[in-house]
Every structure is written in C-alpha cells, then in structure tokens.
RODO-2510 file (C-alpha; in nm, 4 decimals, decimal comma):
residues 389
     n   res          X          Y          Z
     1     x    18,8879    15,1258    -6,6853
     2     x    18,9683    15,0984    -6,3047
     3     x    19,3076    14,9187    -6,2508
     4     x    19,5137    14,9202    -5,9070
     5     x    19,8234    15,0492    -6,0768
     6     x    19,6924    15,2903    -6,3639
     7     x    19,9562    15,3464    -6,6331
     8     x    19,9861    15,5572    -6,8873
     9     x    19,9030    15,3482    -7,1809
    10     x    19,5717    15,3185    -6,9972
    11     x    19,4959    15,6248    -6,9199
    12     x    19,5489    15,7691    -7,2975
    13     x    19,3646    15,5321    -7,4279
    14     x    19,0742    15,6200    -7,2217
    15     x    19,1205    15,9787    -7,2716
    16     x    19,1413    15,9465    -7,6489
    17     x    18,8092    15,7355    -7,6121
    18     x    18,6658    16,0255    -7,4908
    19     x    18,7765    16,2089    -7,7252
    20     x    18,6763    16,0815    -8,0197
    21     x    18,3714    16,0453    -7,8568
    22     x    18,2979    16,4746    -7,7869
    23     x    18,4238    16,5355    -8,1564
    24     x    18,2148    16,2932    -8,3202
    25     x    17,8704    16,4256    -8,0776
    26     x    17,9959    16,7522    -8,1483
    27     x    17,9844    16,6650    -8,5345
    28     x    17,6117    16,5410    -8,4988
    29     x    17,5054    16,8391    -8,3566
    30     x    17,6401    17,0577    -8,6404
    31     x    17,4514    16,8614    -8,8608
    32     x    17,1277    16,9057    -8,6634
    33     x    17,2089    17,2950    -8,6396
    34     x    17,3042    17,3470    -8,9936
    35     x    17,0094    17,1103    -9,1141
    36     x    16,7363    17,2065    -8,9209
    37     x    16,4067    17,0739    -9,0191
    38     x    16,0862    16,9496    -8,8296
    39     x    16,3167    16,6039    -8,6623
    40     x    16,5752    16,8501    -8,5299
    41     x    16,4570    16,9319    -8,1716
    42     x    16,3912    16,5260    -8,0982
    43     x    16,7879    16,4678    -8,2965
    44     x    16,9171    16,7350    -8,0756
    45     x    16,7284    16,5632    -7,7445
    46     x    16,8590    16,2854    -7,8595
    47     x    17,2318    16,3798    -7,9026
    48     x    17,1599    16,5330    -7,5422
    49     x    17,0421    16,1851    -7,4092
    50     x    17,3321    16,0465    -7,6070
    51     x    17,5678    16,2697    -7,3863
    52     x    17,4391    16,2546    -7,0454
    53     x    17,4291    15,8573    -7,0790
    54     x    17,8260    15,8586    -7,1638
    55     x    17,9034    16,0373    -6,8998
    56     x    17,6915    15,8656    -6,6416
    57     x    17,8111    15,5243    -6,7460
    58     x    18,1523    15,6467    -6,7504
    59     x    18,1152    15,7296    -6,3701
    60     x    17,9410    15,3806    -6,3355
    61     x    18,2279    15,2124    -6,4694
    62     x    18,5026    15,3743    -6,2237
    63     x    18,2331    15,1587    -5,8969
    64     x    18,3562    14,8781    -5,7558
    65     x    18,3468    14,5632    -5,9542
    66     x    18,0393    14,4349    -5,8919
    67     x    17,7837    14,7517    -5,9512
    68     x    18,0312    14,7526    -6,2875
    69     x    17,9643    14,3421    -6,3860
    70     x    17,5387    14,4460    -6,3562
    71     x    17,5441    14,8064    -6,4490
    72     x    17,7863    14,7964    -6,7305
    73     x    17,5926    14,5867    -6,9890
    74     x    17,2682    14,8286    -6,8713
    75     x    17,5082    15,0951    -6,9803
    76     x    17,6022    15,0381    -7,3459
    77     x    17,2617    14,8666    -7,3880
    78     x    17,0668    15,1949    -7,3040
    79     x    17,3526    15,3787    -7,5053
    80     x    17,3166    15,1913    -7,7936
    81     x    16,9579    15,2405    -7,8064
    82     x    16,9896    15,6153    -7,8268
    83     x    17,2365    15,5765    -8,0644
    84     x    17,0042    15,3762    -8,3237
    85     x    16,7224    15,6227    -8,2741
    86     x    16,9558    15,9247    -8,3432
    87     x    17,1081    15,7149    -8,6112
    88     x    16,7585    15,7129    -8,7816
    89     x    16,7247    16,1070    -8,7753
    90     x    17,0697    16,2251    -8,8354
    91     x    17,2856    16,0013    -9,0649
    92     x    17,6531    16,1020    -8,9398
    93     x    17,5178    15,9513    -8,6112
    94     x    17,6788    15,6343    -8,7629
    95     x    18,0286    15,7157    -8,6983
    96     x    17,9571    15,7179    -8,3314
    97     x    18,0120    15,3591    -8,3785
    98     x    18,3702    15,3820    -8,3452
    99     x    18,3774    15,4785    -7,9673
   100     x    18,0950    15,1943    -7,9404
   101     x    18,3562    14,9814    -8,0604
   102     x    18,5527    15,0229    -7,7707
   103     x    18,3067    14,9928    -7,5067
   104     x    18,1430    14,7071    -7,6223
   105     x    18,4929    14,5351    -7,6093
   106     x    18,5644    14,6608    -7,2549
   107     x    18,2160    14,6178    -7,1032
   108     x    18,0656    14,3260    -7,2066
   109     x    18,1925    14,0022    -7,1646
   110     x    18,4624    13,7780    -7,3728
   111     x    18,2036    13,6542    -7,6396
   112     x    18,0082    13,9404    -7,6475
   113     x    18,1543    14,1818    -7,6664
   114     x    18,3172    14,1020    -8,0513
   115     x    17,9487    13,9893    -8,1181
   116     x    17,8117    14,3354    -8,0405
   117     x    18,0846    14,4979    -8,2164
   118     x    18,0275    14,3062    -8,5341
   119     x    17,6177    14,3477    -8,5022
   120     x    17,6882    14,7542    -8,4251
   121     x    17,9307    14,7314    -8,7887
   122     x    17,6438    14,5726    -8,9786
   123     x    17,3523    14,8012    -8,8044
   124     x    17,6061    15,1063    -8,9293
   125     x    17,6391    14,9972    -9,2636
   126     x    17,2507    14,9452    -9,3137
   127     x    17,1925    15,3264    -9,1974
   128     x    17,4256    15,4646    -9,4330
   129     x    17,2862    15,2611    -9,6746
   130     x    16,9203    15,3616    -9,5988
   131     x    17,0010    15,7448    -9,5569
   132     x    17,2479    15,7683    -9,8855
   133     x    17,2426    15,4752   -10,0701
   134     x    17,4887    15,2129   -10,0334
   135     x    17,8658    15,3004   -10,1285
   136     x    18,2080    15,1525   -10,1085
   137     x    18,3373    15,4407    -9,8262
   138     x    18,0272    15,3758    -9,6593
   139     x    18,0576    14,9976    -9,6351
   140     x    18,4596    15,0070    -9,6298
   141     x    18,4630    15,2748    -9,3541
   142     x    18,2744    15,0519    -9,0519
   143     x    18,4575    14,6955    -9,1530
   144     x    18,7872    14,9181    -9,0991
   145     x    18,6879    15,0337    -8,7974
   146     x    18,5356    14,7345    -8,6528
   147     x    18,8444    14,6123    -8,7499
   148     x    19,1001    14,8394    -8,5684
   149     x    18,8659    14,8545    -8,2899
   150     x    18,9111    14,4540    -8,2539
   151     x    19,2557    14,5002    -8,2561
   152     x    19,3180    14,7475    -8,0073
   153     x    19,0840    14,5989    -7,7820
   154     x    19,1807    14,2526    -7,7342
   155     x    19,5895    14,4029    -7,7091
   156     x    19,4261    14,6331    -7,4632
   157     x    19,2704    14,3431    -7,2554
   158     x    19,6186    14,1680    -7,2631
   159     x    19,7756    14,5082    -7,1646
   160     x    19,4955    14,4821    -6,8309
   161     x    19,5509    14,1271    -6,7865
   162     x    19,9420    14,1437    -6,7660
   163     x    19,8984    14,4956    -6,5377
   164     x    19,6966    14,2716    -6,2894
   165     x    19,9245    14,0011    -6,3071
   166     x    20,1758    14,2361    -6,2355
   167     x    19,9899    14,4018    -5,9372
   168     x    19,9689    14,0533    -5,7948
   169     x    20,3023    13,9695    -5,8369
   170     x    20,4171    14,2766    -5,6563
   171     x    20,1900    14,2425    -5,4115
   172     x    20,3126    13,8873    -5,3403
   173     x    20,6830    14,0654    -5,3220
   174     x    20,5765    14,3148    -5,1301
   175     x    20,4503    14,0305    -4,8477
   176     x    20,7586    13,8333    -4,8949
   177     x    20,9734    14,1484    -4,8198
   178     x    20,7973    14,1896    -4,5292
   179     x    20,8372    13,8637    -4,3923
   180     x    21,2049    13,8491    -4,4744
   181     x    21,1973    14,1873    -4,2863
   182     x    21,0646    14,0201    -3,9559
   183     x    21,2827    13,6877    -3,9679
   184     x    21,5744    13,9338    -4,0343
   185     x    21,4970    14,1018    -3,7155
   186     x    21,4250    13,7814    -3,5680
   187     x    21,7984    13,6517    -3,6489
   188     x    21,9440    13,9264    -3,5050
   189     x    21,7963    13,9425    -3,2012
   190     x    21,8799    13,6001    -3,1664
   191     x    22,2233    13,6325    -3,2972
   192     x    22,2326    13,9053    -3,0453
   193     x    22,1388    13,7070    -2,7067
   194     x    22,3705    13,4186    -2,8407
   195     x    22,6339    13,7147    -2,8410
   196     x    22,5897    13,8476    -2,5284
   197     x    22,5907    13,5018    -2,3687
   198     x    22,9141    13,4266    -2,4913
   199     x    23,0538    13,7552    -2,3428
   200     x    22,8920    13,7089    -2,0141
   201     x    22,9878    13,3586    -2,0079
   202     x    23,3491    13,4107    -2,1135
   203     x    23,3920    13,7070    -1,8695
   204     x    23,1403    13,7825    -1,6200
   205     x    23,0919    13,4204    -1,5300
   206     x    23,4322    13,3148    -1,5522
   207     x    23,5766    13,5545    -1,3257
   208     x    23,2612    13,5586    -1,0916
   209     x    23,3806    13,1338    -1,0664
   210     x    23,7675    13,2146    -1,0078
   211     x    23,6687    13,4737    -0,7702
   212     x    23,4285    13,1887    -0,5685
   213     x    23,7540    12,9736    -0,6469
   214     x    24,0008    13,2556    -0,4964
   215     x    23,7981    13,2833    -0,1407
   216     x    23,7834    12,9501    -0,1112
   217     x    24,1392    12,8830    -0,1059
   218     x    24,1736    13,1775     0,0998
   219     x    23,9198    13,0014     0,3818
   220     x    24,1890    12,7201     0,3211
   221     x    24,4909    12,8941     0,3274
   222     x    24,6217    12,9898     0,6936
   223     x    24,2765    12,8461     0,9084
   224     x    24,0603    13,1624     0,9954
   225     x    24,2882    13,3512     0,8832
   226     x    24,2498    13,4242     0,5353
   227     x    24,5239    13,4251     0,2665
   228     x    24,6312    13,7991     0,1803
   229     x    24,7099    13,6909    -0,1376
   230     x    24,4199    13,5313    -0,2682
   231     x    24,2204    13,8004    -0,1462
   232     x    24,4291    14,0456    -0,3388
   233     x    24,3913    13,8408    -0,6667
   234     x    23,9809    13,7915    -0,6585
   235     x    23,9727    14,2054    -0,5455
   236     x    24,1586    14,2554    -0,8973
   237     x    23,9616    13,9504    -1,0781
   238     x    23,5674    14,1549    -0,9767
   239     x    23,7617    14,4601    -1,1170
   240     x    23,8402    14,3272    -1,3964
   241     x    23,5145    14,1749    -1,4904
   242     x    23,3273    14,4918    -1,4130
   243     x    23,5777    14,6901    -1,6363
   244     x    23,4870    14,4418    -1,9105
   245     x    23,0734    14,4644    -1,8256
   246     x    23,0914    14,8097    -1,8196
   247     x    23,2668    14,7872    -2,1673
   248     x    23,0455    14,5531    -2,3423
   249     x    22,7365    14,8045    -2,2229
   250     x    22,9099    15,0552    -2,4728
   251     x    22,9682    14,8321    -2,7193
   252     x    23,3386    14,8269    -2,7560
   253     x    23,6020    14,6224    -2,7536
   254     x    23,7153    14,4618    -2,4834
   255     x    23,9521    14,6646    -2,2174
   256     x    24,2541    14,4069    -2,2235
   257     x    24,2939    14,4224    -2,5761
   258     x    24,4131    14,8503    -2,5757
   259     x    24,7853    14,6671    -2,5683
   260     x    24,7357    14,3744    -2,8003
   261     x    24,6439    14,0253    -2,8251
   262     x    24,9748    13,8942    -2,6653
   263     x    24,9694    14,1571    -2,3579
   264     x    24,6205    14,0900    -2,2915
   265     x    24,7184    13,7056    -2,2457
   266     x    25,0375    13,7292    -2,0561
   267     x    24,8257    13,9449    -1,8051
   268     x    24,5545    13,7273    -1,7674
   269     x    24,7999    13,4444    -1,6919
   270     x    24,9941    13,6586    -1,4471
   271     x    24,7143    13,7811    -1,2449
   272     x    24,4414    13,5591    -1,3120
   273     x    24,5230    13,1954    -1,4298
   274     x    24,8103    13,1440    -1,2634
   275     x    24,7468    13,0207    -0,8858
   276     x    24,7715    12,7059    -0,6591
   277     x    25,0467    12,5892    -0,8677
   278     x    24,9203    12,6025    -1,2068
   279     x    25,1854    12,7307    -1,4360
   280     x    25,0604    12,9457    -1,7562
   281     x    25,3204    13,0010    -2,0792
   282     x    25,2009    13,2327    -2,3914
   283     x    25,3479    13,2521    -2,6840
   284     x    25,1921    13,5015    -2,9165
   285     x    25,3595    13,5343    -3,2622
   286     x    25,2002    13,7974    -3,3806
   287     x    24,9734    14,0859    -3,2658
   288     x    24,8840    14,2749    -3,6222
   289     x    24,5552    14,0445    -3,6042
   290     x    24,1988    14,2703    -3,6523
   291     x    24,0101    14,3274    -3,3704
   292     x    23,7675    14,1054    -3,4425
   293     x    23,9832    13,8339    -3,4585
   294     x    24,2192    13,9048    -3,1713
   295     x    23,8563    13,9371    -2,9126
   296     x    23,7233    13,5906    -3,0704
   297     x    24,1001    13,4497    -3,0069
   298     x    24,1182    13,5823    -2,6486
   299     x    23,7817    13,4996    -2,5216
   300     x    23,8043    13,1046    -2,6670
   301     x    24,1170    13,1406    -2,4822
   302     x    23,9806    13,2306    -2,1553
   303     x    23,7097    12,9909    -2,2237
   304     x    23,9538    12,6808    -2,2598
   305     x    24,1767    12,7915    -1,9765
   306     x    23,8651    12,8435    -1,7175
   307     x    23,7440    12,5128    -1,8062
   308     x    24,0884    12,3540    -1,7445
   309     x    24,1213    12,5042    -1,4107
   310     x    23,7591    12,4292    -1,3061
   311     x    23,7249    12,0541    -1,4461
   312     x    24,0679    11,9728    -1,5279
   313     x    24,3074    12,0185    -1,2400
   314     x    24,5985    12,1073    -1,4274
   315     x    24,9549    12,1930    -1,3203
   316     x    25,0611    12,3373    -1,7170
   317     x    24,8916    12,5043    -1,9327
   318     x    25,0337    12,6771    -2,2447
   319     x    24,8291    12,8925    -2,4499
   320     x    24,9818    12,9429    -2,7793
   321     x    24,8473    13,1785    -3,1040
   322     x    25,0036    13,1622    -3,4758
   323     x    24,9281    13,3099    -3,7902
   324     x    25,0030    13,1778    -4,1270
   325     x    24,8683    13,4143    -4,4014
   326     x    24,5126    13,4102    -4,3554
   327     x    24,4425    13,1653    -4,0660
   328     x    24,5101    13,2276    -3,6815
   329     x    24,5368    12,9489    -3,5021
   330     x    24,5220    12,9420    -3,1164
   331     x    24,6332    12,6645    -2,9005
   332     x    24,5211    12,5706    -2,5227
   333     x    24,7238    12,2226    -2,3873
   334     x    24,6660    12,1132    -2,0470
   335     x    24,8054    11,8416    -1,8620
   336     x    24,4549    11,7942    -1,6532
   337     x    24,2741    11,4654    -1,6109
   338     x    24,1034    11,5495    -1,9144
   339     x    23,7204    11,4682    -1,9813
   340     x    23,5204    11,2690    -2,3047
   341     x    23,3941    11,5595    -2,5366
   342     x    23,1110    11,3481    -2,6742
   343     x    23,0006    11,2776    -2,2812
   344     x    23,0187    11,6599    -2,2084
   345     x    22,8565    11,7480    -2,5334
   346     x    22,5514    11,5341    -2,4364
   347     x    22,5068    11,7571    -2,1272
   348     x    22,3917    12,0280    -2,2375
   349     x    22,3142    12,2054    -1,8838
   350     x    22,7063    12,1914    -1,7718
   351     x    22,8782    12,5254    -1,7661
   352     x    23,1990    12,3270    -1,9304
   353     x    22,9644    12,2078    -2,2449
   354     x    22,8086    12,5733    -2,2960
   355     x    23,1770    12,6624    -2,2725
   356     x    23,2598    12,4413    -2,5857
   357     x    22,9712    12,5588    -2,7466
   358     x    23,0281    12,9173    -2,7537
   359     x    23,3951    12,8762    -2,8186
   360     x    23,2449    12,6753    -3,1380
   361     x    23,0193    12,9397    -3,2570
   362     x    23,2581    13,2062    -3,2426
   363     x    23,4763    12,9948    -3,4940
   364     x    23,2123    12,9788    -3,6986
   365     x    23,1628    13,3491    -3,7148
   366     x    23,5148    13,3204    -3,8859
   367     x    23,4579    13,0207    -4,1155
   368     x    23,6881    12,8508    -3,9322
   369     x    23,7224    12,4964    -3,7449
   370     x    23,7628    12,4026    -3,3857
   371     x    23,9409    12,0900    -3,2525
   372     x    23,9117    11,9185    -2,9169
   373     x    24,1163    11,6313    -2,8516
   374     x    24,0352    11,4998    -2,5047
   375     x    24,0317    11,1906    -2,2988
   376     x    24,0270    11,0980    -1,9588
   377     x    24,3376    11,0768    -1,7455
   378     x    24,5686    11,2528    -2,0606
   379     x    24,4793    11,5886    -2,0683
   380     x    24,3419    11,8444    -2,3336
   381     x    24,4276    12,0162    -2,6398
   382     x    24,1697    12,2962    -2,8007
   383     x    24,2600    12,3586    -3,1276
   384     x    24,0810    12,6976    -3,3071
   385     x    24,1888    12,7966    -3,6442
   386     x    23,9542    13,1459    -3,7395
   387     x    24,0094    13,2937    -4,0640
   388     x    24,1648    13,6224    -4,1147
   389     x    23,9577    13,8427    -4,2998
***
C-alpha cells in the first residue's frame, strides 16, 4: 500500500488489516495450545510459516513497483498455501480468510483478484463444512465477509486511484507555479530595463544633448570666445542630471519634484528649456497629484519639450497640466516645423521615436491615452491624459 501522498484513510486501513490479521493468528494458536494432540507441533509450524510469510510479503509490497507487480502474486500464492494446509489441521484457520480478502483485492490484478476472493469464500466454506458439518453461520459467515471485503476493496482502489490522480494533478500545479514563477521574474526584469531606459533617456540623455547643444552655441556665440552664459547654463544642466542619476540609484523620486509638479516645470523652463529664443509658459492647475503621477507627467514633459527643441526648432512652447477628477492631462504645443508621427514611428533607431515610445508606455502604466497631432511645417501638440489613481 505504497502511495506518494499517504493519507490517513490509507494508512488505517492497512493497520486494521494487520490487525485483524495478529488477532485472528493469535486465535489459531490458542486452539493449537488448548487442543493439543499428535497434528499440533506441524499446526503450530504452520501458524509460524503463516506469520513469517505476512510479514515478509508485507515488506515486499512497500519495493518499488516492479519487484511488487512479480513478487506480489508469489506472495499471497505461497500465503494461501499455508493457509489451506493449516486450514486442514486447525478448523478456526478459516477465518483467516477475511484478511485474505483484502490482499487478494490489493495484490492481484483487476479480474483476479474478485476471482480469488470468491474461490478463497468457497474453499472456507468446504473446511468448515468438512471439520463440523455444514451450518447456516458457517456458510453465512464467509459470503458476508467476502462480501464486505468486495466492498471495501474496490472503494479502496477508487480511494488510490483518485489519491494518484490527485498527486498528478498537484504535481502538474506544482510545475506550472514554477514556471509562472520564472516568467514573473522574467517580466520584471524586463519591465525593469524598459524603466530604467525611460529615466536615462528622459534625463541623463536629454540633458547630456542640451548640454552638447549649450557648448555649441557657446563656440558660436562671441568667435573664440565662448558665451559666459551658455557655459553657465550646461555647468547647471550636468548638475542637474547627476543629481537626478544619483537619485534614481536610490530609488527615489526624482529631486525636482521636493516642491511640486508646477515648481519642478517652471524651473526646468527657466534654466533649462528656455534659450536661443525659445520662449517656455507653464501653467500647472494643480499640484495635489500622487507622486507617481506627477514623475510620469514631468518626465513625458521633458520628453516632448527635448524633442521640440532638438527636431522642431521652435520659438513657443507652452506646457500645460489639468486635472479633472480622476484624469491629468498634460499638454506640450510647439510652434516647430513639426514632423509625420507615422514616418518617425517607422524609425525605430531615432532618439525622437524612442522618445514617443517611452512617453507612450508610461501612459500606459496609468491606463491612460496619448495623443500626437503632428505635421510638417504646423507644429506639434502631445496630448497625455494618465489616470489618477
């Protein structure tokens, strides 16, 4: 009775089995004591045989599956023999049956094992018979036992069946768990490196290109000599983005939001956006926003607005934000030459298209939407709408 997952319906019934068993040996031998007689040595070798072949067949049965599928048949065979030549000596051998009952059922095969049980009944009945004549208890008792044993051992083979079905089914889980497991971990790492290129793209890069963008018009500005000013503004732009790298090493949010969504913008377009002529107006309605919500809204912003500068060429930008109940919209207008988004979308390698991409996917971390409405020679309007959770 060897199961993956023993339970305890199991393992009662095959401790009552042996059980029943002991007190029913133990009931032969008392006979053989208290009868004595010239048979008694051979009954009691016999009950001794009887013994010592239960409990080596019981250890047989606990092998592995195959030493069980030869050596189990051997087993009951052998103990059933013994059991008919005791039965000839010692009458009460007969209600050893009963535990034979069981491991016919649970030994042998489908077919057989009923078979055996009903040829054990009849060979039961004939010994009682033979030693005290043939009665109604004696005839009665074996059918009712055969027939209880049939019983319990075909709902214990449905019990085994549906505890193996079981074990495979969790097993099956179990793998399926584990997989989930590994794509889980999978996800976030790549949710994580989509994250981090966002950042790095939205900060980092930007303000590594409008520092490049800075010294160049500083080259420009007076001949060798270069501008003070624009010098002054890319020292403070590689500040800022190394304030922000720093930051996003410790994981938290990002420095220019300490004062709120609306300060962090003004100062971007007062020391950062606004040069060569380009004009920057915010209008921020409302800084209550999470944090979550107000970082997604300021880095799409600084996306939009460093793509304007860099592609665009405009002289007016306005970056405006809103919130109406449970939606926060931000709005970048330019009045740059503008560009085709389904052209730019195509390239995939442009710094502008991964631009528009991770603006997009940090919408969608909201369940929101994002609008671009572009065209050459009329400038562009990014439109994000993020909901408020």
């Amino acid at each position: 009775m060897v199961h993956g997952t023993l339970t305890p319906v199991f393992v009662g019934l095959r401790t009552g089995l042996y059980v029943l068993s002991a007190a029913l040996l133990a009931l032969v031998v008392v006979r053989i004591v208290v009868e004595g007689g010239a048979t008694a040595p051979l009954a009691g070798v016999l009950a001794g045989a009887f013994a010592v072949v239960y409990l080596l067949g019981a250890v047989v049965a606990r092998g592995a599956p195959g030493r069980r599928a030869v050596a189990g048949p051997l087993w009951v065979g052998g103990l059933s023999v013994v059991w008919v030549a005791l039965m000839v000596l010692v009458p009460e051998a007969a209600y050893l049956v009963f535990p034979l009952f069981f491991l016919y059922l649970h030994v042998l095969p489908r077919i057989v094992g009923p078979t055996a049980v009903v040829v054990a009944t009849l060979v039961a009945v004939v010994a009682l018979g033979v030693h005290g004549g043939f009665t109604l208890g004696g005839v009665v008792g074996p059918l009712v036992g055969a027939g209880v044993a049939l019983l319990i051992g075909l709902g214990y083979r449905a019990l085994a069946r549906e505890a193996v079905e079981r074990e495979a089914l969790l097993a099956e889980l179990i793998a399926t768990r584990d997989r989930l497991a590994a794509t889980e971990r999978e996800q976030g790492v790549l949710a994580e490196r989509a994250r981090l290129a966002r950042e790095i793209h939205d900060t980092v890069a930007q303000g590594l290109s409008s520092i490049q963008m800075l010294l160049h018009a500083a080259e420009r500005a007076d001949g060798d000599r270069p501008g003070t000013e624009h010098i002054r503004l890319a020292r403070e732009t590689a500040a800022d983005g190394l304030a922000d790298t720093r930051r996003f090493i410790r994981e938290l949010a990002p420095p220019t939001l300490d004062q709120g969504l609306g300060a962090a913008l003004r100062r971007l377009a007062d020391q950062q956006w606004t040069r060569d002529g380009l004009a920057v107006s915010v209008a921020v309605s409302d800084d209550g926003l999470p944090m979550d919500v107000e970082t997604a809204l300021l880095r799409i912003a600084q996306g939009a607005v460093a793509n304007a500068v860099q592609h665009a060429a405009p002289s007016q930008v306005d970056v405006t934000v809103t919130v109406d109940g449970r939606e926060a919209r931000l709005t970048v207008v330019d009045d740059g030459v503008g560009f085709d988004p389904v052209t730019s979308g195509d390239d995939v390698s442009a710094s502008d298209s991964f631009g528009l991409r991770a603006m997009a996917e940090r919408v969608e971390q909201f369940g929101g939407r994002l609008d671009v409405d572009s065209a050459p020679g009329r400038g562009t309007t990014v439109t994000a709408v993020l909901e408020v959770p």
